[in-house]
TORTIVEX-854291 format. One record per residue (C-alpha): x, y, z; residue in one letter. Coordinates in nm, 4 decimals. Each point is the difference from the previous one (the first is absolute). Layout:
// TORTIVEX-854291
+----------+----------+----------+---------+
|       c1 |       c2 |       c3 | residuo |
+----------+----------+----------+---------+
|        X |        Y |        Z |       A |
...
+----------+----------+----------+---------+
***
This chain:
// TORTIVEX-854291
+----------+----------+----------+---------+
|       c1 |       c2 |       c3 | residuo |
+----------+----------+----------+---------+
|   1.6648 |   2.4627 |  -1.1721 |       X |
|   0.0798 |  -0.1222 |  -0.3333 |       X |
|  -0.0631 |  -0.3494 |   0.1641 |       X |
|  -0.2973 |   0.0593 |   0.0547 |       X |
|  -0.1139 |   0.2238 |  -0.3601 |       X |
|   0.1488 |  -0.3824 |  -0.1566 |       X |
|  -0.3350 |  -0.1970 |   0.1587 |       X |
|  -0.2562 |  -0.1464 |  -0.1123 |       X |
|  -0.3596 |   0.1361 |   0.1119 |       X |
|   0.0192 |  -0.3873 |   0.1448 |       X |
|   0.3001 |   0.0460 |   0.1828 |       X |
|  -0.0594 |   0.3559 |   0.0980 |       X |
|  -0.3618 |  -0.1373 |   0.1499 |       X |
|   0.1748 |  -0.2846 |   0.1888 |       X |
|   0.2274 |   0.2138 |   0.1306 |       X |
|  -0.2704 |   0.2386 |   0.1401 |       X |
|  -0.1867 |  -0.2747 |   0.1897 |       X |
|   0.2903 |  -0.1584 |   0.2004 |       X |
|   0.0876 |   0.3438 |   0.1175 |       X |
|  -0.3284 |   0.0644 |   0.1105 |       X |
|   0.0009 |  -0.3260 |   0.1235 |       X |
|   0.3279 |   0.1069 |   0.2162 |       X |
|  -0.0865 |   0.3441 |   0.0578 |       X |
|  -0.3432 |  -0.1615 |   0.1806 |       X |
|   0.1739 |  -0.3258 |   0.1479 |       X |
|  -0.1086 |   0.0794 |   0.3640 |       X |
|  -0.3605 |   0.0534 |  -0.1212 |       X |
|  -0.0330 |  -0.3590 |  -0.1451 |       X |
|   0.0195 |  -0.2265 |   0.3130 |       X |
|   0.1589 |  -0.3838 |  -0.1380 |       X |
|   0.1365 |   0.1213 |  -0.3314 |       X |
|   0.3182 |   0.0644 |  -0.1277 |       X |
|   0.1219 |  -0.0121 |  -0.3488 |       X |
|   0.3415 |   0.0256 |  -0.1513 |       X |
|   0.1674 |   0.0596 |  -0.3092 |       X |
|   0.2303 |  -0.2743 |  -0.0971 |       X |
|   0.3561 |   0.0361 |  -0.1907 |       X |
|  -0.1363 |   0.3204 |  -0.1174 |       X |
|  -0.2136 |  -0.1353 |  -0.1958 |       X |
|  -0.3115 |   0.2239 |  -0.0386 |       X |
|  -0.1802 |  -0.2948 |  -0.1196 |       X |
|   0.0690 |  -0.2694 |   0.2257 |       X |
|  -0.1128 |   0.0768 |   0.3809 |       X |
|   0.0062 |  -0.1712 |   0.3706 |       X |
|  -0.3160 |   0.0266 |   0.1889 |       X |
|  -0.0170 |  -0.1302 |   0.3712 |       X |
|  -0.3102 |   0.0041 |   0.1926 |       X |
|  -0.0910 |  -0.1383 |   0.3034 |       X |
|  -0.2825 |  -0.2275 |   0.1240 |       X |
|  -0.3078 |   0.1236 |   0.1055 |       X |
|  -0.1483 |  -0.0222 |   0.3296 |       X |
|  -0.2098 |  -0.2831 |   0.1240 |       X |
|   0.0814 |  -0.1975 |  -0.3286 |       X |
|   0.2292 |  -0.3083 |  -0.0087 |       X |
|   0.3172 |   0.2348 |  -0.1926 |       X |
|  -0.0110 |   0.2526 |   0.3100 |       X |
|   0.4099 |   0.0665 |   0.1334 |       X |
|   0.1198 |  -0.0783 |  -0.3644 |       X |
|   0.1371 |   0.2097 |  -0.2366 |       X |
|  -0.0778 |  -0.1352 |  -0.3445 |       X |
|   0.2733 |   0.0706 |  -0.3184 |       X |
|  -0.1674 |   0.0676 |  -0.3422 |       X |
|   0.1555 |   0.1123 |  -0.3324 |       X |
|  -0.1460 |   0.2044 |  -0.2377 |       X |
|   0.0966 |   0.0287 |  -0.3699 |       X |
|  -0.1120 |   0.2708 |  -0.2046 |       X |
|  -0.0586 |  -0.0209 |  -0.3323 |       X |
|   0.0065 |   0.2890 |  -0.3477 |       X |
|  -0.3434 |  -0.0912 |   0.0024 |       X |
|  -0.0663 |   0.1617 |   0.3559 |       X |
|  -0.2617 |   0.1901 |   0.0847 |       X |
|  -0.2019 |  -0.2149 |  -0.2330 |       X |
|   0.0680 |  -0.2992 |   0.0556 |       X |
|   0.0594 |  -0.1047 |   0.3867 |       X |
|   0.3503 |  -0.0625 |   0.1709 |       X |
|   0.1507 |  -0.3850 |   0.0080 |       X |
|  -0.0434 |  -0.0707 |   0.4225 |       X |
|   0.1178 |  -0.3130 |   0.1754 |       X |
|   0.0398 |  -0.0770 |   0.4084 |       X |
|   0.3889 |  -0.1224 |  -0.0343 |       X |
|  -0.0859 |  -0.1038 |   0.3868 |       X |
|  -0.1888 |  -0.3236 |   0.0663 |       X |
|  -0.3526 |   0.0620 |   0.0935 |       X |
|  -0.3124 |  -0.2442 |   0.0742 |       X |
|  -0.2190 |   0.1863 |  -0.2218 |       X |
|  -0.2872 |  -0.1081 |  -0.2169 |       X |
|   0.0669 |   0.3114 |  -0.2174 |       X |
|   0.3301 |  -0.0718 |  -0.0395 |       X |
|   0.1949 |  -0.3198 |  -0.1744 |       X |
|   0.3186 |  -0.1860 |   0.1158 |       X |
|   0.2057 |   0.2111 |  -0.3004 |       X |
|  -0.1549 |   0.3189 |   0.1910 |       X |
|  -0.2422 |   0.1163 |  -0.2600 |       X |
|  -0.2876 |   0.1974 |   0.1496 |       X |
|  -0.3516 |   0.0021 |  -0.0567 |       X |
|  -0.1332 |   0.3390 |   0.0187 |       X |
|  -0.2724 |   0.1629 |  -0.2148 |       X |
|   0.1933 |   0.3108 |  -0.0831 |       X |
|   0.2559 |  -0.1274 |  -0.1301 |       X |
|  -0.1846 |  -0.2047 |  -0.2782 |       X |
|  -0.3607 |   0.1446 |  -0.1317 |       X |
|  -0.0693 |   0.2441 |   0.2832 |       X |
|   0.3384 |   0.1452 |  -0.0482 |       X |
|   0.0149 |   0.4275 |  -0.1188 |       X |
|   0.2306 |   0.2555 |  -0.0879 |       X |
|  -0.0927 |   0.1709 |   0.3327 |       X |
|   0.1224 |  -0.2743 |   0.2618 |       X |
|   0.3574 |   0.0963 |   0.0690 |       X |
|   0.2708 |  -0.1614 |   0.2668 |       X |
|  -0.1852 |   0.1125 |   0.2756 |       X |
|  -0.3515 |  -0.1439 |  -0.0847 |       X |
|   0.1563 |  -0.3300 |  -0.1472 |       X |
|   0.2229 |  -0.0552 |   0.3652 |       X |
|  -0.3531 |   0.1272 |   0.2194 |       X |
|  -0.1491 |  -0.2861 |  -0.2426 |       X |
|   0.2015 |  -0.2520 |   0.0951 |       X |
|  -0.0215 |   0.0644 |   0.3747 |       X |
|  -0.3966 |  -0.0454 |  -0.0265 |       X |
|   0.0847 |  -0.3299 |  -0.2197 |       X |
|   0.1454 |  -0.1078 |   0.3350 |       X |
|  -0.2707 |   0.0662 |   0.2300 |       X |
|  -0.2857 |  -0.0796 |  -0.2287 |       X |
|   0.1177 |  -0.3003 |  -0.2536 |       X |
|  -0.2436 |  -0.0886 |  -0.2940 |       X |
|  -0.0693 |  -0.3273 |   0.0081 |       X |
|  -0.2697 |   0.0036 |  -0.2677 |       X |
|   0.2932 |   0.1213 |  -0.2461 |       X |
|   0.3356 |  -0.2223 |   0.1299 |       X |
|   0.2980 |  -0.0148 |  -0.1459 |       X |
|   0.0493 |  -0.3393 |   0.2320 |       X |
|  -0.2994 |  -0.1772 |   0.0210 |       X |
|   0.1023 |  -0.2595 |   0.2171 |       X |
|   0.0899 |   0.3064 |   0.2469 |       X |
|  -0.3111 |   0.1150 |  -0.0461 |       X |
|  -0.1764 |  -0.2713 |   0.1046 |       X |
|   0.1880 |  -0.1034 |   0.3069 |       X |
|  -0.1070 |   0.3987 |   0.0445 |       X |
|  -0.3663 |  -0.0757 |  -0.0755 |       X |
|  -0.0324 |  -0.3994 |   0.1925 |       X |
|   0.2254 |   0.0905 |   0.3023 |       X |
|   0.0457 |   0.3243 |   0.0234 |       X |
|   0.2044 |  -0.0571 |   0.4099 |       X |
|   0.2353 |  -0.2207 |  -0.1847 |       X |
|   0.0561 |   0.2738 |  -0.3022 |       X |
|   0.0311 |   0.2654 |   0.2610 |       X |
|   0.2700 |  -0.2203 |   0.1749 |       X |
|   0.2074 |  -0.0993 |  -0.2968 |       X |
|   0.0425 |   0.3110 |  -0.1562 |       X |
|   0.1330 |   0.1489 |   0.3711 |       X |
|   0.2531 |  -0.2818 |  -0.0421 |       X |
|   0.1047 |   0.1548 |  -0.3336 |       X |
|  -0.0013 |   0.3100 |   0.1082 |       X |
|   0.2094 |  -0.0657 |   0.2765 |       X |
|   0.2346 |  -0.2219 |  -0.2230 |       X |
|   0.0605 |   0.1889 |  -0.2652 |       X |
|  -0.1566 |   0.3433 |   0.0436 |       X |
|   0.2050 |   0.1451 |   0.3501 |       X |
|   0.2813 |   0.2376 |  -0.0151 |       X |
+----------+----------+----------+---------+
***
């Protein structure tokens, strides 16, 4: 209890959405999301590939850093697995609308991992992160397709 009374509104808000997050984890179909070292700052979020799309059968690993500036200011995400993305760089750093100017308080662990999914199925390839993925997306899309299925099966499978 006295844990607990010692938070931060921060903390005690973090806290509240990865136990929702756990309480619902057989609701949300492909995403799972753990706490790491205790850290109520500092999280592990797995989802798997979509259907029909070149990630499907892997389970991609992302962390997710909180900051004291959270709810305003959106969460530090990367994909620590290798992905064939044109969202997403070769350090891992995503491209993803809410979490630079589209980002609000409102979106919380559940909305940012649902996010990412639909990053997966639909990529933006008017806004890359890659733009040399993007355009092997954009000129031969079969050849896209096929490369990032490699990755996926390289680097994404359990």
């Amino acid at each position: 209890m006295n844990i607990i009374m010692n938070m931060s509104i921060i903390q005690k808000r973090l806290l509240k959405e990865y136990d929702n997050l756990m309480r619902d984890k057989n609701k949300i179909q492909g995403l799972k999301v753990s706490m790491l070292n205790n850290n109520i700052y500092y999280y592990l979020m797995e989802i798997n590939g979509p259907p029909e799309t070149p990630y499907e059968n892997g389970v991609f690993k992302l962390e997710i850093f909180y900051t004291d500036e959270y709810p305003n200011l959106p969460p530090k995400v990367r994909f620590l697995t290798k992905i064939y993305h044109p969202n997403v760089d070769s350090w891992g750093r995503i491209c993803l609308d809410i979490l630079k100017d589209k980002w609000t308080p409102i979106i919380q662990m559940r909305t940012l991992g649902l996010s990412l999914i639909s990053l997966l199925s639909s990529p933006n390839l008017d806004d890359p992160l890659d733009a040399s993925v993007a355009q092997h997306f954009k000129n031969d899309s079969v050849g896209a397709f096929t490369k990032a299925k490699e990755w996926t099966d390289l680097y994404a499978k359990e």
